[in-house]
C-alpha positions as CSV (number, residue, x, y, z in Angstrom):
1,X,-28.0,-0.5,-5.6
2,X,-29.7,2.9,-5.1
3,X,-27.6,5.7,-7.0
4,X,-27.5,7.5,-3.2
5,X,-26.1,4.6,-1.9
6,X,-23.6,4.6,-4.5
7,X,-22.8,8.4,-3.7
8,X,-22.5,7.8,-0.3
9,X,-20.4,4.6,-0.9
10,X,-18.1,6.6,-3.1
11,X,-17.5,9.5,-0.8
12,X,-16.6,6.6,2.2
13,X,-13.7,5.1,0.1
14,X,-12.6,8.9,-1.3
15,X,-12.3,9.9,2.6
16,X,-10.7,6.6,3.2
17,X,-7.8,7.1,0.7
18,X,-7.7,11.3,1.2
19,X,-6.9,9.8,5.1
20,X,-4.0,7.7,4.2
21,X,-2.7,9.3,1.0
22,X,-2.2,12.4,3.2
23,X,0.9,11.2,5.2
24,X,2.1,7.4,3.9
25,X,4.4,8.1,1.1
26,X,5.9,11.4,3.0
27,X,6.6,10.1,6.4
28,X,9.7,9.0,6.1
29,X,10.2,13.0,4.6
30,X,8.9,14.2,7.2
31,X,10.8,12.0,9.6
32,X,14.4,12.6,8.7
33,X,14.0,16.2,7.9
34,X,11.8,17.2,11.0
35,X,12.6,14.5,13.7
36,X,16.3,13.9,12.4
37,X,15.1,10.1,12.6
38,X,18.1,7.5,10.7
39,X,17.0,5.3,8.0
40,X,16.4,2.5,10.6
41,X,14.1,4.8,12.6
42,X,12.0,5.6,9.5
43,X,11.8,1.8,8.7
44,X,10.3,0.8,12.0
45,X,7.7,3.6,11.9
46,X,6.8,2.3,8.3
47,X,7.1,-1.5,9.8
48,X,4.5,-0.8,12.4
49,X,1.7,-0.1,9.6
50,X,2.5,-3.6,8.8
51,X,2.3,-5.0,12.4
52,X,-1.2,-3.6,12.3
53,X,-1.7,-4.9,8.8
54,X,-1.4,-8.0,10.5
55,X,-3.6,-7.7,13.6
56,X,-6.8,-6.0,11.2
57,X,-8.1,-9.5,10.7
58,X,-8.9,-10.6,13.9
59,X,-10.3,-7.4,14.8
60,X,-12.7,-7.9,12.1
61,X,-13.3,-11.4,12.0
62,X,-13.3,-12.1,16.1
63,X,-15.2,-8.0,16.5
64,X,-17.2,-6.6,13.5
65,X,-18.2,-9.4,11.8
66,X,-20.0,-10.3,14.8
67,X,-21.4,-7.6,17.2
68,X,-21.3,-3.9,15.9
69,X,-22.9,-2.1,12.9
70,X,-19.6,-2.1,10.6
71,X,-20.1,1.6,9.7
72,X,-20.7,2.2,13.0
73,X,-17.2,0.7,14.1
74,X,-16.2,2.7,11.0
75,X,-17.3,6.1,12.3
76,X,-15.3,4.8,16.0
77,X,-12.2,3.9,14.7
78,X,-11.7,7.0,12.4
79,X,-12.7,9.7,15.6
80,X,-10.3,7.3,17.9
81,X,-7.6,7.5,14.7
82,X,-8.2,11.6,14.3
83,X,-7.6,11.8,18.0
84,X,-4.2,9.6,18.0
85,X,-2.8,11.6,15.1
86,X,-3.5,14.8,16.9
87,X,-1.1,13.5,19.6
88,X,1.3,12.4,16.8
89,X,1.7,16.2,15.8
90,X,2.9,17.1,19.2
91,X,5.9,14.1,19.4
92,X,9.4,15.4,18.5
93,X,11.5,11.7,19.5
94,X,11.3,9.6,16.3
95,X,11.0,6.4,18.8
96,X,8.0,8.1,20.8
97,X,6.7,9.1,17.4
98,X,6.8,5.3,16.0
99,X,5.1,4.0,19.2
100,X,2.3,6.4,19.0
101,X,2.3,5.9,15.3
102,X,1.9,1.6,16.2
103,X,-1.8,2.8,18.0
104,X,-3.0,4.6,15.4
105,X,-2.2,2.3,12.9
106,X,-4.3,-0.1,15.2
107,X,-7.2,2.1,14.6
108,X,-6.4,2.6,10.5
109,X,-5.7,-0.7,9.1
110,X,-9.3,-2.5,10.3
111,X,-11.0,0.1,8.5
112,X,-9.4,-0.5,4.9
113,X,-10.8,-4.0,4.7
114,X,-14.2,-2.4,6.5
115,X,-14.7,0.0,3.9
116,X,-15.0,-2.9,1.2
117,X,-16.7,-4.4,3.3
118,X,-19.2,-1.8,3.9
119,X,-19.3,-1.2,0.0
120,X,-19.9,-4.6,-1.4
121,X,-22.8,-5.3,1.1
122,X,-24.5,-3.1,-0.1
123,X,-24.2,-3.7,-3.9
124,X,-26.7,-6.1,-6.1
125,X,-23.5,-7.2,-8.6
126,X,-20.2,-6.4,-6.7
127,X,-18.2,-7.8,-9.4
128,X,-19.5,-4.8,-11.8
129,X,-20.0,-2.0,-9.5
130,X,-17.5,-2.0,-6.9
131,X,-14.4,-1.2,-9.2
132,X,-16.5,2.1,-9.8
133,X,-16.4,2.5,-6.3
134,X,-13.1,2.2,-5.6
135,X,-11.7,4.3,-7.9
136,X,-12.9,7.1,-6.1
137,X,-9.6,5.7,-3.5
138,X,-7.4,6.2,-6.1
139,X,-8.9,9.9,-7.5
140,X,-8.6,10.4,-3.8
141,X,-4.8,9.7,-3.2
142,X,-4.2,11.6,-6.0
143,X,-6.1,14.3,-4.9
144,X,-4.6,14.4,-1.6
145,X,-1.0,14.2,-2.6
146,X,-1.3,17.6,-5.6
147,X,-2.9,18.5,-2.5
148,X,-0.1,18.4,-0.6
149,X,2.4,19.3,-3.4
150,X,1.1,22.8,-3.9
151,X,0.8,23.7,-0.3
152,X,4.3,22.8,0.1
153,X,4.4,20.9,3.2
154,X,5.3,17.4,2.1
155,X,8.1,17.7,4.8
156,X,6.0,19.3,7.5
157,X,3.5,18.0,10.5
158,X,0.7,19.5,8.1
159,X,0.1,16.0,6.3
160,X,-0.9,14.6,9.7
161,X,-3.1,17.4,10.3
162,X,-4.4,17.1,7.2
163,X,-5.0,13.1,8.2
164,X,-6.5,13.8,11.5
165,X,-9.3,16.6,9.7
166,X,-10.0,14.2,7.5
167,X,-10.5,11.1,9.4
168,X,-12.8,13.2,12.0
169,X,-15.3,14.4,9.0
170,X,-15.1,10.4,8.1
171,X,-15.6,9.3,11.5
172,X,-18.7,11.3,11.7
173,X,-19.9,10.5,8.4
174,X,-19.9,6.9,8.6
175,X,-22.5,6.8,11.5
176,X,-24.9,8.4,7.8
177,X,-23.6,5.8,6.0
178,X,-26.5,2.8,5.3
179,X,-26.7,0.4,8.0
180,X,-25.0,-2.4,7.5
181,X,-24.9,-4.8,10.2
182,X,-23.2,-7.9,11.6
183,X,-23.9,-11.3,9.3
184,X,-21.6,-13.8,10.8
185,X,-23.1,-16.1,13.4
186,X,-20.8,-18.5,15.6
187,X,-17.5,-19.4,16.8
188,X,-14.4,-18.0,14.7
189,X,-10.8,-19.9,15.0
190,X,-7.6,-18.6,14.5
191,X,-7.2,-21.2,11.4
192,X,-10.3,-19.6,9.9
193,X,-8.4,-15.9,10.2
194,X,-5.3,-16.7,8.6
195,X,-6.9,-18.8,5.7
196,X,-5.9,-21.9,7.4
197,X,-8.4,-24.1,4.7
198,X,-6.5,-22.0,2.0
199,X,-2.9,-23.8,2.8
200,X,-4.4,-26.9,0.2
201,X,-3.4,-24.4,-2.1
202,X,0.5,-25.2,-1.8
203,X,0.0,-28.6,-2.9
204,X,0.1,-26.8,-6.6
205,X,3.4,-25.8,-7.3
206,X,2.9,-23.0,-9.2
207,X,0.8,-21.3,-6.7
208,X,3.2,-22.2,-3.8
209,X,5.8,-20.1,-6.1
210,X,3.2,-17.6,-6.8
211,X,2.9,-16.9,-3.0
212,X,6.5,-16.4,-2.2
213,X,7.2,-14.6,-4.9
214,X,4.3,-12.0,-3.9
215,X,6.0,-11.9,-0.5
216,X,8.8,-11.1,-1.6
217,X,8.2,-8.2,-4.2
218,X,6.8,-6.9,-1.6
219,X,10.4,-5.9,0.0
220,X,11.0,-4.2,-3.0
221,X,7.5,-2.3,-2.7
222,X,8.3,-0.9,0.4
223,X,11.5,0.6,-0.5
224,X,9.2,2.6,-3.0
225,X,6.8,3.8,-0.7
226,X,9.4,4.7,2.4
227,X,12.1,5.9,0.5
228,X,11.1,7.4,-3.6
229,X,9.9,10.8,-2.1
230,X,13.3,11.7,-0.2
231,X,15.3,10.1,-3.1
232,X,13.6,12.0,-5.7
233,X,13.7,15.5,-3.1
234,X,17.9,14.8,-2.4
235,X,17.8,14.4,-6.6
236,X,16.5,17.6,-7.1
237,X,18.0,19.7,-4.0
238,X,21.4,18.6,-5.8
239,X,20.7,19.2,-9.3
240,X,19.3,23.0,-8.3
241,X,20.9,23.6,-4.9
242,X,19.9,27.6,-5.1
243,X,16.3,26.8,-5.6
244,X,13.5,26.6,-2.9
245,X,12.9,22.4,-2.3
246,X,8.9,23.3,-2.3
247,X,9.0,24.3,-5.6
248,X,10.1,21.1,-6.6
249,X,6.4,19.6,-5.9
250,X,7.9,16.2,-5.3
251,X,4.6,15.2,-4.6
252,X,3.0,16.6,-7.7
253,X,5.2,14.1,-9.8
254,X,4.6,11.0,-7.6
255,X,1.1,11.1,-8.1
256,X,1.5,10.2,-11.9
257,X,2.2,7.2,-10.3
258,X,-1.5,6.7,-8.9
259,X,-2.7,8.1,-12.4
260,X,-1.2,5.3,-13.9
261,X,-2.4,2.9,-12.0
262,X,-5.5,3.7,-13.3
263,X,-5.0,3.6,-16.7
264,X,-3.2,0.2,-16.6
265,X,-6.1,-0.8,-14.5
266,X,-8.2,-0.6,-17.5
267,X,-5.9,-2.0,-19.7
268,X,-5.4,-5.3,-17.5
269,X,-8.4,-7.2,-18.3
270,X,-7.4,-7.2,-22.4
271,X,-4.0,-8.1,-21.0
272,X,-5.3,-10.6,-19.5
273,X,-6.9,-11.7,-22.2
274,X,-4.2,-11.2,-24.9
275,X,-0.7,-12.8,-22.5
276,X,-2.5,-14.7,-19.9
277,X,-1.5,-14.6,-15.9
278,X,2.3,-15.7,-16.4
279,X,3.4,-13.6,-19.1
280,X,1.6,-10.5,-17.5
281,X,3.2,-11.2,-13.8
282,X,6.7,-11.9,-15.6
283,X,5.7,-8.0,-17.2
284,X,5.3,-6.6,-13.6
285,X,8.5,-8.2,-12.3
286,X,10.7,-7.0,-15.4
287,X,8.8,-3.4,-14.2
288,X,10.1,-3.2,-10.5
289,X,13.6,-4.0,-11.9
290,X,13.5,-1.5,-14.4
291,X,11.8,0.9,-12.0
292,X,14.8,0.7,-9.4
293,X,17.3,1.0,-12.1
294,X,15.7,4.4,-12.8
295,X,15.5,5.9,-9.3
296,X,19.1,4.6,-9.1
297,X,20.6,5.7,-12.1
298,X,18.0,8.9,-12.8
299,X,19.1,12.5,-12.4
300,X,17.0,15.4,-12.7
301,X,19.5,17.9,-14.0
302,X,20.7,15.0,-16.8
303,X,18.2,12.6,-17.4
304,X,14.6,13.5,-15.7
305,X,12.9,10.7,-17.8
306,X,14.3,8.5,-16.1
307,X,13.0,9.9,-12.5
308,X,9.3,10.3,-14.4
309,X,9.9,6.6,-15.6
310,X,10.3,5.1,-12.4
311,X,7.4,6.9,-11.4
312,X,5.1,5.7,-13.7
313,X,6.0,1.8,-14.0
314,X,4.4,2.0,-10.8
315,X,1.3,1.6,-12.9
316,X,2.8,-1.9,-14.5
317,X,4.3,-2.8,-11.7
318,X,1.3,-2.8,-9.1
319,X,-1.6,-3.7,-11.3
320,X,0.7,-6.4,-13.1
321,X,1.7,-8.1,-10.4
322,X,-0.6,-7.7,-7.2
323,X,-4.4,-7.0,-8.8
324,X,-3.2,-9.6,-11.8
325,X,-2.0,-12.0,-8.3
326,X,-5.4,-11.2,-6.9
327,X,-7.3,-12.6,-10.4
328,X,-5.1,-15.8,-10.3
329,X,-5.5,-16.5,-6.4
330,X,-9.3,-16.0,-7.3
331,X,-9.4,-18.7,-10.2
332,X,-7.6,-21.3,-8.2
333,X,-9.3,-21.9,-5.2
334,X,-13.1,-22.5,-5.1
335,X,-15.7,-20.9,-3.5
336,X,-15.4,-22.0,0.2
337,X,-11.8,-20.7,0.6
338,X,-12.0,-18.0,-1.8
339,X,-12.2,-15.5,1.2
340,X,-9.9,-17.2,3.1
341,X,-7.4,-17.6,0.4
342,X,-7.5,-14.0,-0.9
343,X,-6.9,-12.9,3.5
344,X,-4.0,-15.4,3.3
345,X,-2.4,-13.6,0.4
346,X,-3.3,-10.1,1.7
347,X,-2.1,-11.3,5.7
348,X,1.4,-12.4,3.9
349,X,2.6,-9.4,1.9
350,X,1.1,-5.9,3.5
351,X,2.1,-8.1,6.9
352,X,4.9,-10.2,6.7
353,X,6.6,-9.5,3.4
354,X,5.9,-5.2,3.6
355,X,7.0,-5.5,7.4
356,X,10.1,-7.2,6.5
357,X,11.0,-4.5,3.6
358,X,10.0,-1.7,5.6
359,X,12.8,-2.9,8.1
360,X,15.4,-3.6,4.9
361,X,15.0,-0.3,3.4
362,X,16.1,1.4,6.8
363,X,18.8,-0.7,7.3
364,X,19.7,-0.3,3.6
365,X,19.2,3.8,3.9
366,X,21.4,4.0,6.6
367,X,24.0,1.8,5.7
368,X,24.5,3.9,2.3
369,X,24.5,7.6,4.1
370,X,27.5,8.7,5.6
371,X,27.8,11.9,7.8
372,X,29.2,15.1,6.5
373,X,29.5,17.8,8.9
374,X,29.0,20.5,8.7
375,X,26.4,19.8,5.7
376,X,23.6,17.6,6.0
377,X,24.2,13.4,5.8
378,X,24.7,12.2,1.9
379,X,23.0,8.9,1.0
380,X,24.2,7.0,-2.1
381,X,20.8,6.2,-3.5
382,X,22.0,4.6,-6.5
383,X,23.6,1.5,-4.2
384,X,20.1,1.5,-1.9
385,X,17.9,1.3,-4.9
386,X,20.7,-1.3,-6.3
387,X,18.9,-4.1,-3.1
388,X,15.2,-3.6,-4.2
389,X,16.2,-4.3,-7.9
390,X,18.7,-7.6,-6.8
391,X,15.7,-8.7,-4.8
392,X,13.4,-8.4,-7.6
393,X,15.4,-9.7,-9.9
394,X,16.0,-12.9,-7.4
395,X,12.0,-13.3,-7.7
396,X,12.2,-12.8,-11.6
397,X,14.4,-15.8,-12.2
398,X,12.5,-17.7,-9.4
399,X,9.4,-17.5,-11.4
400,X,10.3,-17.5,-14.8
401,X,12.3,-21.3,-13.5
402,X,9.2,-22.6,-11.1
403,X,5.9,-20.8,-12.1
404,X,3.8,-22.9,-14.7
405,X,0.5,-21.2,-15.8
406,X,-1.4,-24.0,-16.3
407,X,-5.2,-25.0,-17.4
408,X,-5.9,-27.3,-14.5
409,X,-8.5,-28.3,-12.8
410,X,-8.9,-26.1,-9.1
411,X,-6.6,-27.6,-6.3
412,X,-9.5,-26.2,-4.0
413,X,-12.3,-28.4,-5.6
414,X,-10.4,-31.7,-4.1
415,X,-10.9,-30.6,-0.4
């Protein structure tokens, strides 16, 4: 791969991440305190990301696999998207707001597989050079949410406007980016798009446990991305109720969270290597547990560490449990359903399982808030951080009774 295509590549996937780092982990922020939305409101408008999670396949498989230059579609999607989200800025009814919010997630969630897409074509040893590329995603979101921090406005209609600026300078970009055109030829089934072929993969056990567990976490994942930055804000608004909520920099602290996925992102392969798959997913489910606990029981006039502990296990708990899911699905299915399998995984938990915990965590939210007047609505966010840590404790015990890491031979070589 040339080093300018490497540069280019690299500023594609930083653009992609600055785009969705700017709003995803504040929306439900900016929801409740701007558009007065309830907890169930929020959950649908963070439920709808997953709808669309869910629909990205087919566009790409059945679309731009087939006909269009992908960066071209690329450069479409994100102008369509910039234009969406400038609508979004206008909408004051949280159910108005969570429609609109369904279209342009329509437009967003096709490009995140497009962007690896994009990348990998046009690399001579992906396996090497793409995690390079992709970290520039995570320096991004990072970047985006400091970014955010410091100006202040995790709370305000700025992160969409910073979305919407950023997705039109991508949207243009891309049409620069190296051509990269359509390579599959033929008919595409449904089958084929949900990983159909990849199903022989339940006849091992193990894996079958493997694939509802990773559903299931992800309920517990969702609670942490609708609900961490307004439980960590109502944390510190009561432990210093004189002082200005925007120099809290809420979103300042969550992005340790990103840094540490990062540096546990290096350390995975020698875990790997030193505790092998079951020991290190067993790890990343003790994590989430842990995690909750701290958000629950964490105060940030008494016991801070335990707010910046929650924060970063997110580190542990993502890298040792989905990337570490991601190595395992790899090694047990064989090179014709590889793709398929690693969609089927991917369609089951940012689609079904996150959609499914985005709806729980509103429901949750709002059945642990009661209404004070005349002072804003108190949530008891010890008790709604007590369901993602049952849940994740439910999918500890299933694993540690079911899951058997084995040295067998590949369930996919057999088809």
């Amino acid at each position: 791969m040339k080093s300018s295509t490497g540069v280019l590549l690299s500023i594609m996937m930083f653009l992609q991440f600055f785009v969705w780092g700017a709003w995803y982990g504040q929306m439900s922020k900016y929801m409740t305190d701007q558009l007065h939305a309830t907890g169930d409101q929020v959950g649908n408008a963070y439920a709808v990301f997953s709808i669309a999670m869910i629909f990205a396949p087919f566009f790409i498989g059945m679309l731009a696999d087939r006909y269009f230059d992908a960066q071209k579609v690329l450069g479409v999607l994100n102008l369509s998207g910039a234009a969406i989200l400038l609508v979004l800025t206008k909408i004051t009814d949280p159910n108005v707001f969570t429609g609109v919010m369904l279209v342009y997630c329509l437009t967003f969630a096709p490009t995140i597989a497009l962007t690896s897409s994009i990348a990998m074509r046009h690399m001579t040893n992906p396996e090497k050079q793409f995690p390079a590329i992709r970290v520039f995603g995570t320096i991004a979101w990072i970047a985006v949410v400091n970014l955010v921090g410091f100006m202040g406005v995790g709370d305000k209609v700025t992160i969409f406007q910073i979305s919407m600026i950023s997705a039109a300078i991508l949207g243009v970009f891309a049409f620069f980016l190296p051509k990269t055109p359509p390579v599959a030829t033929g008919k595409v089934s449904f089958g084929q798009i949900v990983g159909r072929d990849a199903f022989v993969l339940f006849k091992d056990r193990s894996f079958l446990i493997f694939f509802i567990s990773s559903v299931l976490i992800c309920i517990p994942l969702s609670f942490y991305y609708t609900w961490a930055n307004p439980s960590l804000t109502d944390s510190y608004k009561a432990a210093f109720p004189l002082m200005d909520p925007t120099t809290f920099k809420i979103e300042n602290k969550m992005s340790l969270g990103q840094a540490s996925e990062v540096i546990f992102m290096l350390l995975l392969p020698l875990a790997y290597k030193k505790l092998g798959v079951k020991n290190i997913l067993i790890i990343g489910l003790i994590a989430w547990i842990i995690r909750f606990l701290c958000f629950g029981y964490g105060d940030a006039a008494t016991s801070p560490w335990m707010l910046y502990a929650a924060i970063l296990l997110h580190g542990v708990c993502y890298d040792f449990f989905f990337v570490t899911g991601m190595i395992y699905t790899d090694s047990k299915a064989g090179e014709k359903i590889k793709a398929q399998a690693q969609g089927l995984i991917s369609l089951a938990t940012y689609g079904l399982g996150m959609f499914i915990g985005s709806k729980l965590a509103g429901i949750a939210k709002d059945w642990y808030t009661v209404s004070s007047p005349p002072s804003a609505d108190v949530t008891n966010w010890l008790k709604v951080w007590y369901v993602p840590a049952g849940i994740a404790a439910v999918v500890l015990v299933l694993f540690l009774l079911f899951f058997q890491d084995r040295k067998q031979q590949k369930v996919a070589q057999t088809i």
